[in-house]
mmCIF file of the protein (N, C-alpha, C, O) and its ligand, coordinates in Angstrom:
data_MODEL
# 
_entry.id   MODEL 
# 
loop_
_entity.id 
_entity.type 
_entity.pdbx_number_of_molecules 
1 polymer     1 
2 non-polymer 1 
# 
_entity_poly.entity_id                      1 
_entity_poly.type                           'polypeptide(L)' 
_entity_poly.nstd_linkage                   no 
_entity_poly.nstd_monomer                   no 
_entity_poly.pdbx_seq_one_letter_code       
;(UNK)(UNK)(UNK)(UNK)(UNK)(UNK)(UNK)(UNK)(UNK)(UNK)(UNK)(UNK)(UNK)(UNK)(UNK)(UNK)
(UNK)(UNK)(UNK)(UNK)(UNK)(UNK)(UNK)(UNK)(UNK)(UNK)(UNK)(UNK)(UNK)(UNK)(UNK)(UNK)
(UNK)(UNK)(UNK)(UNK)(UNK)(UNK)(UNK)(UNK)(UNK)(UNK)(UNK)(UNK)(UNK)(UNK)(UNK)(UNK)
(UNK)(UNK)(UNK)
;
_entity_poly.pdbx_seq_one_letter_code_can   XXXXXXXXXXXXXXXXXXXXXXXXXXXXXXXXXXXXXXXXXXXXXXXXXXX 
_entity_poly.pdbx_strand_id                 A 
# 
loop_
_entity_poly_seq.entity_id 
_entity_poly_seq.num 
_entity_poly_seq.mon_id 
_entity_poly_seq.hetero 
1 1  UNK n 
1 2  UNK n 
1 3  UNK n 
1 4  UNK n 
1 5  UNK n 
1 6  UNK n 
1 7  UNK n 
1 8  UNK n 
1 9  UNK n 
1 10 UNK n 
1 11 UNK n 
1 12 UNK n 
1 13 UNK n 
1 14 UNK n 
1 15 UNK n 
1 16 UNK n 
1 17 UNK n 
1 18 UNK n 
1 19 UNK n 
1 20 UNK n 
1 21 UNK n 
1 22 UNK n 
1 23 UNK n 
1 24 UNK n 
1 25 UNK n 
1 26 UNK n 
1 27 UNK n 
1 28 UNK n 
1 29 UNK n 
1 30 UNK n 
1 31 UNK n 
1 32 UNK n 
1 33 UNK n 
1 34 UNK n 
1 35 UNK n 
1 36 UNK n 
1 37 UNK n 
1 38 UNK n 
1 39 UNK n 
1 40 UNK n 
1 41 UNK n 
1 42 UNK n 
1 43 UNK n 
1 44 UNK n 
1 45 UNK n 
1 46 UNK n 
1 47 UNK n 
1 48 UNK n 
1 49 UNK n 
1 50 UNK n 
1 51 UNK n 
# 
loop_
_struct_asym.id 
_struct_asym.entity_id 
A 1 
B 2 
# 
loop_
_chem_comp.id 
_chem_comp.type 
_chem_comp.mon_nstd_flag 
UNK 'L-peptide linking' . 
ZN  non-polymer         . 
# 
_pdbx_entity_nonpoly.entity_id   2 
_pdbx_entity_nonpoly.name        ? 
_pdbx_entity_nonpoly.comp_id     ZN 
# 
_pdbx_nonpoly_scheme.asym_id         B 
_pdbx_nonpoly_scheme.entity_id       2 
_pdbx_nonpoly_scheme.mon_id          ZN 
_pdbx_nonpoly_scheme.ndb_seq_num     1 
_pdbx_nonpoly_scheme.pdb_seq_num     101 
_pdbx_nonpoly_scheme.auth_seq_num    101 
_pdbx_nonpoly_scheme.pdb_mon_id      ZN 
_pdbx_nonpoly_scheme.auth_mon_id     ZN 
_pdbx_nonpoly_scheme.pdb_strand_id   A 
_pdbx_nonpoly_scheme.pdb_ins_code    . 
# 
loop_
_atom_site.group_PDB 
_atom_site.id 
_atom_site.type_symbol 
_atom_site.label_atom_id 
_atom_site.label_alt_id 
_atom_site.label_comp_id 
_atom_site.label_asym_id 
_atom_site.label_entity_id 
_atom_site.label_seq_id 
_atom_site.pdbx_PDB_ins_code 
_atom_site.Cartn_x 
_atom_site.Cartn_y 
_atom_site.Cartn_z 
_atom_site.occupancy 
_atom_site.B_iso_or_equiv 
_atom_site.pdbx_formal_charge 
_atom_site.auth_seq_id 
_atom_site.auth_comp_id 
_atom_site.auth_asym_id 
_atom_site.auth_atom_id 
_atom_site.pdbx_PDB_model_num 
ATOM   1   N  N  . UNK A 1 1  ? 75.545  98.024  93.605  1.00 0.00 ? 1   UNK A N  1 
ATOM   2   C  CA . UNK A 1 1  ? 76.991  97.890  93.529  1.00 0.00 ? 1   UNK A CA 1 
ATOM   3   C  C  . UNK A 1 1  ? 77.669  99.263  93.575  1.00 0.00 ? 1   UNK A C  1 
ATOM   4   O  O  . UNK A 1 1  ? 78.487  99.522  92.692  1.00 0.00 ? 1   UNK A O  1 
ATOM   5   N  N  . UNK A 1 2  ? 77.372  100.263 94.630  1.00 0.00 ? 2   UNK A N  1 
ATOM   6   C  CA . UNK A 1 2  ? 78.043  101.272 94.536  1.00 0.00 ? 2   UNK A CA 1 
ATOM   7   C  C  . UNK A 1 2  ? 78.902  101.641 95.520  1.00 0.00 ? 2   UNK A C  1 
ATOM   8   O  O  . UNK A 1 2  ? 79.332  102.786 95.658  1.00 0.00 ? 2   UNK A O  1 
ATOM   9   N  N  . UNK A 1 3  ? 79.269  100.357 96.473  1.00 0.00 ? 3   UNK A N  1 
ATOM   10  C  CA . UNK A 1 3  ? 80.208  100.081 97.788  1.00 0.00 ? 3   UNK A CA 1 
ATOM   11  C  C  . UNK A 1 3  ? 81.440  100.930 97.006  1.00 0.00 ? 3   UNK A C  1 
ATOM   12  O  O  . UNK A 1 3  ? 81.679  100.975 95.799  1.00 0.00 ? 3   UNK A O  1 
ATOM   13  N  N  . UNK A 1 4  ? 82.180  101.630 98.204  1.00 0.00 ? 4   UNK A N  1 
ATOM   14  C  CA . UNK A 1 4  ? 83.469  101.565 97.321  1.00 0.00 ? 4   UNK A CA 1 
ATOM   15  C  C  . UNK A 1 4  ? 84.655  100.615 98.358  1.00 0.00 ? 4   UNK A C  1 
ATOM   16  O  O  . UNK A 1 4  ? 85.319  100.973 99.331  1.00 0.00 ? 4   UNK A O  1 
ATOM   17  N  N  . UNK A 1 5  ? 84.596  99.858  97.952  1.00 0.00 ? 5   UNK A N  1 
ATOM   18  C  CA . UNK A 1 5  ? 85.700  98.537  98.538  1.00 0.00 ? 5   UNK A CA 1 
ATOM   19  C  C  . UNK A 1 5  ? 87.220  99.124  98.548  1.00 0.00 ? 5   UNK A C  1 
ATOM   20  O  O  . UNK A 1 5  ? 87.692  99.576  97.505  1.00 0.00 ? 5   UNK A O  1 
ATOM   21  N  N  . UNK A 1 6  ? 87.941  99.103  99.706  1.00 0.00 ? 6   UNK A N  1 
ATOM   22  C  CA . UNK A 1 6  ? 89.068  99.261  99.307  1.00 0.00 ? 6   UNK A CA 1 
ATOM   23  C  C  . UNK A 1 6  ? 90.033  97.824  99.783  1.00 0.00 ? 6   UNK A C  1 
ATOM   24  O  O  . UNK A 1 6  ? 91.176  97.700  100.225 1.00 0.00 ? 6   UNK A O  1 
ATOM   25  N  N  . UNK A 1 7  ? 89.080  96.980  99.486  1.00 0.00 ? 7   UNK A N  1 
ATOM   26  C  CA . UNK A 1 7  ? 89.600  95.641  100.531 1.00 0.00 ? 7   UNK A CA 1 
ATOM   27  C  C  . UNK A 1 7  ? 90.388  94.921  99.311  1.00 0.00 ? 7   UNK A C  1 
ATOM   28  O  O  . UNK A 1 7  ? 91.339  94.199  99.613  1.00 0.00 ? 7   UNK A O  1 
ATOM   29  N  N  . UNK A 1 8  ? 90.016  95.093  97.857  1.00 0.00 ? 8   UNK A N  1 
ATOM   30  C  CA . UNK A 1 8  ? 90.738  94.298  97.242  1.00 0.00 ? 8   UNK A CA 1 
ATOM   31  C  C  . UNK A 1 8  ? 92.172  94.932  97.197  1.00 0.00 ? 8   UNK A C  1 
ATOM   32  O  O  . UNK A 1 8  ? 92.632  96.061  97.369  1.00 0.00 ? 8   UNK A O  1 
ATOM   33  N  N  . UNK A 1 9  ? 92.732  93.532  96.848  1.00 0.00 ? 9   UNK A N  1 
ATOM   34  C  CA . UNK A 1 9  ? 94.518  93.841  96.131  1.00 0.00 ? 9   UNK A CA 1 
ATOM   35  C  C  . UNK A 1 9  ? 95.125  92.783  96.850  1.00 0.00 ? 9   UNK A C  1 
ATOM   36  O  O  . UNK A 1 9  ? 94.287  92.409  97.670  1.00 0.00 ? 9   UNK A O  1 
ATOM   37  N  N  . UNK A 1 10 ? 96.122  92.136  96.954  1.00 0.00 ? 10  UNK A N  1 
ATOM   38  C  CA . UNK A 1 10 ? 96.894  90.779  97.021  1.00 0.00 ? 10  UNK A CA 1 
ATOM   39  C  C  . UNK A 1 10 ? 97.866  90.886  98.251  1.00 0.00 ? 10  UNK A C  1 
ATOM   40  O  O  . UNK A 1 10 ? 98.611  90.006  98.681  1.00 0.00 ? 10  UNK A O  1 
ATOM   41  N  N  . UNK A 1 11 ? 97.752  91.715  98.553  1.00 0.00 ? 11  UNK A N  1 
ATOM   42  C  CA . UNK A 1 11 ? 99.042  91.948  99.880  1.00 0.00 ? 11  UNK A CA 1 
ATOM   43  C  C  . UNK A 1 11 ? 97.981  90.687  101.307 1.00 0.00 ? 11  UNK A C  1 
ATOM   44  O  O  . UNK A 1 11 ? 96.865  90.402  101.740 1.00 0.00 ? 11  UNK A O  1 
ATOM   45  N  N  . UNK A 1 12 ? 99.394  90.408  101.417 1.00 0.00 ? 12  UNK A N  1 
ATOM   46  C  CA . UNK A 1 12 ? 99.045  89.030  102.754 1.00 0.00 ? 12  UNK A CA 1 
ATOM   47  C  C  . UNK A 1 12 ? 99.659  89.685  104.177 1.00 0.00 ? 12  UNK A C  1 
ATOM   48  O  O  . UNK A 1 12 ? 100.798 89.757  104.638 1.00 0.00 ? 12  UNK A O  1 
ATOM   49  N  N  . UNK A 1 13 ? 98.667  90.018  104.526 1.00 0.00 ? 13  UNK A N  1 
ATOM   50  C  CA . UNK A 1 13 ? 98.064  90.209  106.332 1.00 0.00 ? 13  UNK A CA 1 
ATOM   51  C  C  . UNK A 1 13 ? 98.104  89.162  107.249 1.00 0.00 ? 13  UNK A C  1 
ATOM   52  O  O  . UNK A 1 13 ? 97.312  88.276  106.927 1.00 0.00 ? 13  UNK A O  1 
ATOM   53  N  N  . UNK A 1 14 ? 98.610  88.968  108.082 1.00 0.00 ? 14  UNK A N  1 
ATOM   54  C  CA . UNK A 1 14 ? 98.816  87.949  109.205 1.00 0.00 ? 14  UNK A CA 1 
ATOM   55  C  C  . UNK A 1 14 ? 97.719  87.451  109.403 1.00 0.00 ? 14  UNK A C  1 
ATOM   56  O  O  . UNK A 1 14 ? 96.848  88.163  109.903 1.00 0.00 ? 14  UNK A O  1 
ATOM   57  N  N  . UNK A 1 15 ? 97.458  86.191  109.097 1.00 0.00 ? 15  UNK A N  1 
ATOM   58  C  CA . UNK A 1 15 ? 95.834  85.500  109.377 1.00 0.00 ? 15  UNK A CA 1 
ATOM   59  C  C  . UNK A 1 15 ? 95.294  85.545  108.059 1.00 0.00 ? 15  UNK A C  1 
ATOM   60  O  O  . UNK A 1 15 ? 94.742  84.523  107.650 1.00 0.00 ? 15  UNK A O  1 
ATOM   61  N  N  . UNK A 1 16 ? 95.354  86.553  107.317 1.00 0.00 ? 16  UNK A N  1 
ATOM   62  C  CA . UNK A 1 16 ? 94.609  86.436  106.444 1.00 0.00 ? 16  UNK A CA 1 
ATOM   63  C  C  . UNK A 1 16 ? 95.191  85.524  105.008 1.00 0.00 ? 16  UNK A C  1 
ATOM   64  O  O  . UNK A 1 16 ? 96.348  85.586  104.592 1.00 0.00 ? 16  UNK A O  1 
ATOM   65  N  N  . UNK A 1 17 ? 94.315  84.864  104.527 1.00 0.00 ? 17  UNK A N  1 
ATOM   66  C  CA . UNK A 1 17 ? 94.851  83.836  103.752 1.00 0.00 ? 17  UNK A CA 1 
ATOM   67  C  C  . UNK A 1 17 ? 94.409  83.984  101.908 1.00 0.00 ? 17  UNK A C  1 
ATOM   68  O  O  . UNK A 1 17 ? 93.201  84.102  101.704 1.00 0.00 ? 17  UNK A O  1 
ATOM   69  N  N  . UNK A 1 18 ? 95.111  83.978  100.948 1.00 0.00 ? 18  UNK A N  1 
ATOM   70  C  CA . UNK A 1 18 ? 94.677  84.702  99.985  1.00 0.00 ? 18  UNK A CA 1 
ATOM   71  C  C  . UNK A 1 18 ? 94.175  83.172  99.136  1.00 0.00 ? 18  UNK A C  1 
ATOM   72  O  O  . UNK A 1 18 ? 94.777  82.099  99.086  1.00 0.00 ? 18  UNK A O  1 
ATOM   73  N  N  . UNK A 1 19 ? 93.080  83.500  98.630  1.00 0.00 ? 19  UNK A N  1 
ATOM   74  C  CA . UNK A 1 19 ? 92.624  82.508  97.658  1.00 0.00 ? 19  UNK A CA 1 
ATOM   75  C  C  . UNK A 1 19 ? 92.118  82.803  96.318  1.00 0.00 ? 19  UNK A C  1 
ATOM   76  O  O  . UNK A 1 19 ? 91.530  83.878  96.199  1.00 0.00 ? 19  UNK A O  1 
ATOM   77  N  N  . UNK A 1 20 ? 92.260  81.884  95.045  1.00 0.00 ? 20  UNK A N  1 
ATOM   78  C  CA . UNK A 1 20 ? 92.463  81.799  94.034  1.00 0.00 ? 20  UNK A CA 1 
ATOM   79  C  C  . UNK A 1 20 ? 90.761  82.245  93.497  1.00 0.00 ? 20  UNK A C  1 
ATOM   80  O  O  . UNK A 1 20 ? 89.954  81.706  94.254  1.00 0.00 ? 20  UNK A O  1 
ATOM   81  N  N  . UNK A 1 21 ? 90.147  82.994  92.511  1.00 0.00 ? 21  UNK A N  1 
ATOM   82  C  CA . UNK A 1 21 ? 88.467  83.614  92.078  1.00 0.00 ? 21  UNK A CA 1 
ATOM   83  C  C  . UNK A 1 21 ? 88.894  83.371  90.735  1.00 0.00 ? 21  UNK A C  1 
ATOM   84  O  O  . UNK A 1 21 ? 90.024  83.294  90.251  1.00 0.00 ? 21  UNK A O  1 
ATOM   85  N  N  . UNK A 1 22 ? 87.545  83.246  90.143  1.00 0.00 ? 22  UNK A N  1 
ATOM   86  C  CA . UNK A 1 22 ? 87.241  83.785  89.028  1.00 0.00 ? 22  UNK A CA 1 
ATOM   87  C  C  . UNK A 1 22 ? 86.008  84.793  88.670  1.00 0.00 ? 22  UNK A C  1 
ATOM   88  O  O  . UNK A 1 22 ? 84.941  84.817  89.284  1.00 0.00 ? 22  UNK A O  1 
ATOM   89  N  N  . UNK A 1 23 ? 86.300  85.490  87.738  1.00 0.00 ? 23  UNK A N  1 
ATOM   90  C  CA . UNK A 1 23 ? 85.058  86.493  87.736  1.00 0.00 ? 23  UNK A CA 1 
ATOM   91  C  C  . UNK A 1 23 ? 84.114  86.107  86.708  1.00 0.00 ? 23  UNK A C  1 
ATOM   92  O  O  . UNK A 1 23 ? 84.366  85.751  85.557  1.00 0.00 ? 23  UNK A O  1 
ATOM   93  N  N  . UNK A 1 24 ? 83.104  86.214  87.227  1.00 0.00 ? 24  UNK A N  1 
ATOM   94  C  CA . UNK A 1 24 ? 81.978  85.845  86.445  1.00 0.00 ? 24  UNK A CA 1 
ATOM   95  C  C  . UNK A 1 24 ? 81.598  86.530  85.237  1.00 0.00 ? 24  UNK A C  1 
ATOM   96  O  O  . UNK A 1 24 ? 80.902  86.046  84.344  1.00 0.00 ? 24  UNK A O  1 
ATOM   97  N  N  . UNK A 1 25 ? 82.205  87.936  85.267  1.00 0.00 ? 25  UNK A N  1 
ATOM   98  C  CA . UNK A 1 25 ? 81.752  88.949  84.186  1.00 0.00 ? 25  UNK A CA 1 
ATOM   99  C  C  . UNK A 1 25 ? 82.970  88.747  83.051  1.00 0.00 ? 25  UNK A C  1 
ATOM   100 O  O  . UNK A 1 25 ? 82.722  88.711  81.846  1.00 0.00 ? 25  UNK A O  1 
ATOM   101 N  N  . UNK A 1 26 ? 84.301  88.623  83.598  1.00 0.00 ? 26  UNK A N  1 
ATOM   102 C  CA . UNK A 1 26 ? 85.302  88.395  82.609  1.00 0.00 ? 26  UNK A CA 1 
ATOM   103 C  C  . UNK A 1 26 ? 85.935  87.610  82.454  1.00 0.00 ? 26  UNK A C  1 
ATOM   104 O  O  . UNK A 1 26 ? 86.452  87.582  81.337  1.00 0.00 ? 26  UNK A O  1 
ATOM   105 N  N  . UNK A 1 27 ? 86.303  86.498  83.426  1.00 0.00 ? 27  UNK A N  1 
ATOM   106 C  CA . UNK A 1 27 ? 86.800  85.161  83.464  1.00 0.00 ? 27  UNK A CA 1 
ATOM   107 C  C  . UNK A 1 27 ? 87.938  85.572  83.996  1.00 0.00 ? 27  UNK A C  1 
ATOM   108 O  O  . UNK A 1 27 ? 88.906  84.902  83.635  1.00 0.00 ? 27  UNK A O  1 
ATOM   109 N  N  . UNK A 1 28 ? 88.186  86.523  84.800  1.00 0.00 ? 28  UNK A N  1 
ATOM   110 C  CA . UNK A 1 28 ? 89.779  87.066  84.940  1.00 0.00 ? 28  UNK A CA 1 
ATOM   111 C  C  . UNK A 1 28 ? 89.707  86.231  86.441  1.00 0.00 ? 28  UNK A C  1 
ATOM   112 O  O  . UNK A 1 28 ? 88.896  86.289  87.365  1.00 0.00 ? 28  UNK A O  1 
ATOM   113 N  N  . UNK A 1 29 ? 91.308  85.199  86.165  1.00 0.00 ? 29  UNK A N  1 
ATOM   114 C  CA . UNK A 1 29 ? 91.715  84.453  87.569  1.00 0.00 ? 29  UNK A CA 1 
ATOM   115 C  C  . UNK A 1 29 ? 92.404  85.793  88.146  1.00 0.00 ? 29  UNK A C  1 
ATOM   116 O  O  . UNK A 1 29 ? 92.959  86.643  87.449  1.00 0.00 ? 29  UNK A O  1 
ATOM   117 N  N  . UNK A 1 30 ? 92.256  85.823  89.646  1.00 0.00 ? 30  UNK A N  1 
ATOM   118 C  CA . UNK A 1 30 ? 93.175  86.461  90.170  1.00 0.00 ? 30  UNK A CA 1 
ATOM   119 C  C  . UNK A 1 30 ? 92.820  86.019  91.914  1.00 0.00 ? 30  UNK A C  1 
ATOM   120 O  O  . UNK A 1 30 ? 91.809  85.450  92.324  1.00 0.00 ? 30  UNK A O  1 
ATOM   121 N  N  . UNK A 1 31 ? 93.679  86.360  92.493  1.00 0.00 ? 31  UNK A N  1 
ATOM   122 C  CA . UNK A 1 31 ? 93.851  86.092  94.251  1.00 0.00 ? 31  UNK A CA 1 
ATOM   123 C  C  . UNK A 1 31 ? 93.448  87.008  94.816  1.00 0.00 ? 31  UNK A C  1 
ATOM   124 O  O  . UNK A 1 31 ? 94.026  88.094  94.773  1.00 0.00 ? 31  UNK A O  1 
ATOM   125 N  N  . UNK A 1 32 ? 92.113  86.753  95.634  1.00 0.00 ? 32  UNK A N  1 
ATOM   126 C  CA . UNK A 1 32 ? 91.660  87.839  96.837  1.00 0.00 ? 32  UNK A CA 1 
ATOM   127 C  C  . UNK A 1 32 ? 91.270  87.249  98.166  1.00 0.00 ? 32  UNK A C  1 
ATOM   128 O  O  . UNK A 1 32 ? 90.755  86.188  98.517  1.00 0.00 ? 32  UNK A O  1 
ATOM   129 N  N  . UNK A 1 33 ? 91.728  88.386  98.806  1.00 0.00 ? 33  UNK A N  1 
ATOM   130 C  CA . UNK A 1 33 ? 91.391  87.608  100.896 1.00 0.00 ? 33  UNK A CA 1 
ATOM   131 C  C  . UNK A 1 33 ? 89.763  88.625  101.143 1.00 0.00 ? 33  UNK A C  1 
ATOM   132 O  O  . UNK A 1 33 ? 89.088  89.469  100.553 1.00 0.00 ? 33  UNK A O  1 
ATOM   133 N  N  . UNK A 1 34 ? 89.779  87.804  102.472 1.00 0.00 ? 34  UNK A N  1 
ATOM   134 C  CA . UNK A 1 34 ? 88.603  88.060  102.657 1.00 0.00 ? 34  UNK A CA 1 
ATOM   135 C  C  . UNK A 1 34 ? 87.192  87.408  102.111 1.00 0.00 ? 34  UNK A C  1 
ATOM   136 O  O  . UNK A 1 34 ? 86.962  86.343  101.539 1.00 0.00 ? 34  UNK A O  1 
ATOM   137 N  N  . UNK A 1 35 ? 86.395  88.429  102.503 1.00 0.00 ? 35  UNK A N  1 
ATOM   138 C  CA . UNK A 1 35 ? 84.899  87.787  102.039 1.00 0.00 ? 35  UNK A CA 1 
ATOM   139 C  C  . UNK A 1 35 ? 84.219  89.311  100.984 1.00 0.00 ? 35  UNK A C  1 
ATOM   140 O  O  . UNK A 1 35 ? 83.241  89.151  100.254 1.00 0.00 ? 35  UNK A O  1 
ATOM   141 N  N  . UNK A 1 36 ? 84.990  90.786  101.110 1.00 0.00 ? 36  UNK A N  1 
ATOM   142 C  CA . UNK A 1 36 ? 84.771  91.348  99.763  1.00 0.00 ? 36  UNK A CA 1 
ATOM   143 C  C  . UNK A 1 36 ? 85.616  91.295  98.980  1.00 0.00 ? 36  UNK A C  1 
ATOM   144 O  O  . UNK A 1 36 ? 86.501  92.130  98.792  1.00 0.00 ? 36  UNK A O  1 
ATOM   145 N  N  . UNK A 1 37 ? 85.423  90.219  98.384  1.00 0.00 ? 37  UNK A N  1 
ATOM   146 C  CA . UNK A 1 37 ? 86.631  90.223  97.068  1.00 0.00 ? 37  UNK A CA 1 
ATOM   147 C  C  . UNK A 1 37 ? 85.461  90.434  95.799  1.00 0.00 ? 37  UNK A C  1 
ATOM   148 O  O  . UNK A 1 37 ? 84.338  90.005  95.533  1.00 0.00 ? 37  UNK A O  1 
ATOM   149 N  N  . UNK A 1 38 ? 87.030  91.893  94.872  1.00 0.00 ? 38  UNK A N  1 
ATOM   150 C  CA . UNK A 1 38 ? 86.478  92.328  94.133  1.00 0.00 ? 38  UNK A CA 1 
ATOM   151 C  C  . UNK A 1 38 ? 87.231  92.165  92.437  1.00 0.00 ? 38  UNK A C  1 
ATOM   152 O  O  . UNK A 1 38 ? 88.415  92.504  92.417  1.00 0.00 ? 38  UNK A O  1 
ATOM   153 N  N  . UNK A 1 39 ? 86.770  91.789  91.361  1.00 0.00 ? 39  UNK A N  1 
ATOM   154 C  CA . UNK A 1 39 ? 87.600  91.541  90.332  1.00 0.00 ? 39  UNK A CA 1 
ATOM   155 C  C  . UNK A 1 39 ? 88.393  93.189  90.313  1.00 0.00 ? 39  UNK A C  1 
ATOM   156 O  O  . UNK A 1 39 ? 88.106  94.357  90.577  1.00 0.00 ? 39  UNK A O  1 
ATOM   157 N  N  . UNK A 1 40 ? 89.706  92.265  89.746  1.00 0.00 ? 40  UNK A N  1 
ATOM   158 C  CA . UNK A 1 40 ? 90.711  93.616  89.785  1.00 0.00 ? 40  UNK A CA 1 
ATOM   159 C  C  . UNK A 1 40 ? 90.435  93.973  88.220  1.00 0.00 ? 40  UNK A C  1 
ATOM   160 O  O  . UNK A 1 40 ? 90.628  95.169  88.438  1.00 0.00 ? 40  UNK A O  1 
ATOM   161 N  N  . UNK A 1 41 ? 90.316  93.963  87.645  1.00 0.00 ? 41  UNK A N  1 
ATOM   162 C  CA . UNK A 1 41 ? 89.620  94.167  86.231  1.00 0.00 ? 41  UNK A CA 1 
ATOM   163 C  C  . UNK A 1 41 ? 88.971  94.658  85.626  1.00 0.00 ? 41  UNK A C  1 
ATOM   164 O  O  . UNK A 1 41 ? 89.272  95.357  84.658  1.00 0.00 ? 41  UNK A O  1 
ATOM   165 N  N  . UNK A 1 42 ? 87.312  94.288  86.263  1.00 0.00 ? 42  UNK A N  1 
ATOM   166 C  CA . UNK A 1 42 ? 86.206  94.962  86.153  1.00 0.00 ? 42  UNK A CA 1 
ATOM   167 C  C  . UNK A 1 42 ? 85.467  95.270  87.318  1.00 0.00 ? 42  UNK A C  1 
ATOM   168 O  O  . UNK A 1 42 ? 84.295  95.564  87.552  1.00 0.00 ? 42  UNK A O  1 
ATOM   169 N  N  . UNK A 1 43 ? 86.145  95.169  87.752  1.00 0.00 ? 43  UNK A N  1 
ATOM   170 C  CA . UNK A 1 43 ? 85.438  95.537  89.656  1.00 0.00 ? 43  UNK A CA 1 
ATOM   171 C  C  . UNK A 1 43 ? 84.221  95.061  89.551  1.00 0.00 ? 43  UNK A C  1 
ATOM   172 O  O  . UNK A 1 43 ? 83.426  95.977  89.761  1.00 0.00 ? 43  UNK A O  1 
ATOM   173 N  N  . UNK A 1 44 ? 83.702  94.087  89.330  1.00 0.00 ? 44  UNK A N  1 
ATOM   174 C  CA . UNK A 1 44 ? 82.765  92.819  89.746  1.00 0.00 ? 44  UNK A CA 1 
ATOM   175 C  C  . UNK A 1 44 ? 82.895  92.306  90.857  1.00 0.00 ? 44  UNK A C  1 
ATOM   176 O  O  . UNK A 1 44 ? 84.030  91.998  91.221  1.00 0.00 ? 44  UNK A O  1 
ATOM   177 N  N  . UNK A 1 45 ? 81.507  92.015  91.908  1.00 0.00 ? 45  UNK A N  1 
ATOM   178 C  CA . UNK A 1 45 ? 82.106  91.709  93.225  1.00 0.00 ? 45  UNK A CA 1 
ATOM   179 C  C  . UNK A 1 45 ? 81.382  90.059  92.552  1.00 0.00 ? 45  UNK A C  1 
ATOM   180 O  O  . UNK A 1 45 ? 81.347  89.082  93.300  1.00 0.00 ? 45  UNK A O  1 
ATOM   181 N  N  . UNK A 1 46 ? 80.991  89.993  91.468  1.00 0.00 ? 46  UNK A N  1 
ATOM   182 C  CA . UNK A 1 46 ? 80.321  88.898  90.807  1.00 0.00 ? 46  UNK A CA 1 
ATOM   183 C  C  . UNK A 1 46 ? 81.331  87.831  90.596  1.00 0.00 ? 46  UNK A C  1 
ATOM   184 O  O  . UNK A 1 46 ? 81.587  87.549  89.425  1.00 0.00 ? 46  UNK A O  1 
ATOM   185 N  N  . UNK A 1 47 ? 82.096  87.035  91.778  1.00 0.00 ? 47  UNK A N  1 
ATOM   186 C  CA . UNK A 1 47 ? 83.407  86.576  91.494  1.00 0.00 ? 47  UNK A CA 1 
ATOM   187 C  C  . UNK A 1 47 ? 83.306  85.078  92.349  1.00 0.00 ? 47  UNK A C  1 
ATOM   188 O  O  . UNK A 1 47 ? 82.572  85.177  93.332  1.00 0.00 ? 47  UNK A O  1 
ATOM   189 N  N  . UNK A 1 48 ? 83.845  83.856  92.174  1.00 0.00 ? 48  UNK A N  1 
ATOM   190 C  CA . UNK A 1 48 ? 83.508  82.664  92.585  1.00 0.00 ? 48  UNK A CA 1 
ATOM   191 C  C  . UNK A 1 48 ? 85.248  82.589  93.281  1.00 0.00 ? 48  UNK A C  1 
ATOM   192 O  O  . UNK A 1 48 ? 86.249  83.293  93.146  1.00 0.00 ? 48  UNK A O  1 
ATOM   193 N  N  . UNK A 1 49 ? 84.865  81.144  94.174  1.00 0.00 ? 49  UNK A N  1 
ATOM   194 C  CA . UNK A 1 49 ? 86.318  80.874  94.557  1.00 0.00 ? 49  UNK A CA 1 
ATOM   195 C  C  . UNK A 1 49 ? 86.141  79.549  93.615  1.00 0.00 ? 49  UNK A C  1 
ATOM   196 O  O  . UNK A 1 49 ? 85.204  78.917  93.126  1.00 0.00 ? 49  UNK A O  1 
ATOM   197 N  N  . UNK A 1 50 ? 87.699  79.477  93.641  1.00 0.00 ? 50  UNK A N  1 
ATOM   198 C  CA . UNK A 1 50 ? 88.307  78.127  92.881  1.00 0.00 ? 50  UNK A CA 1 
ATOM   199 C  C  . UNK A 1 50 ? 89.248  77.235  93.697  1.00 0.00 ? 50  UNK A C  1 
ATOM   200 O  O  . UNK A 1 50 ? 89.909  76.270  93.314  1.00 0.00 ? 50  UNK A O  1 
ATOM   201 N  N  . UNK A 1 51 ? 89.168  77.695  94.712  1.00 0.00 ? 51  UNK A N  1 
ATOM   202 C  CA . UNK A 1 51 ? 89.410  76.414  96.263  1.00 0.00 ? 51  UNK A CA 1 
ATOM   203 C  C  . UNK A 1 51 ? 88.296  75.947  96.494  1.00 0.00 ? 51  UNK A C  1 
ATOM   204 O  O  . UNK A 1 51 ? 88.145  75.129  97.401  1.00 0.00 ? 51  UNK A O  1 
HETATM 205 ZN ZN . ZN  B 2 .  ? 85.991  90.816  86.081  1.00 0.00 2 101 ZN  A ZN 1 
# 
């Protein structure tokens, strides 16, 4: 886990469609696009969708 992602954060990109996670390490809900979504929290890429 030493990627440094700069893909997370909530801003909506044409096409791209933001969906609802939870993180596995902290339970923190939050909205990420894409397929590296990263908890904004604890930067856990350890994160589920809830769609
Ligand atoms: Zn987290």
């Amino acid at each position: 886990m030493c990627s440094v992602g700069d893909s997370f954060g909530v801003e909506l990109e044409g096409g791209m469609e933001a969906h609802e996670y939870q993180c596995n390490h902290c339970s923190k809900n939050f909205k990420g696009i894409g397929t590296n979504v990263r908890c904004p929290k604890c930067f856990s890429t350890d994160v589920k969708c809830l769609e």
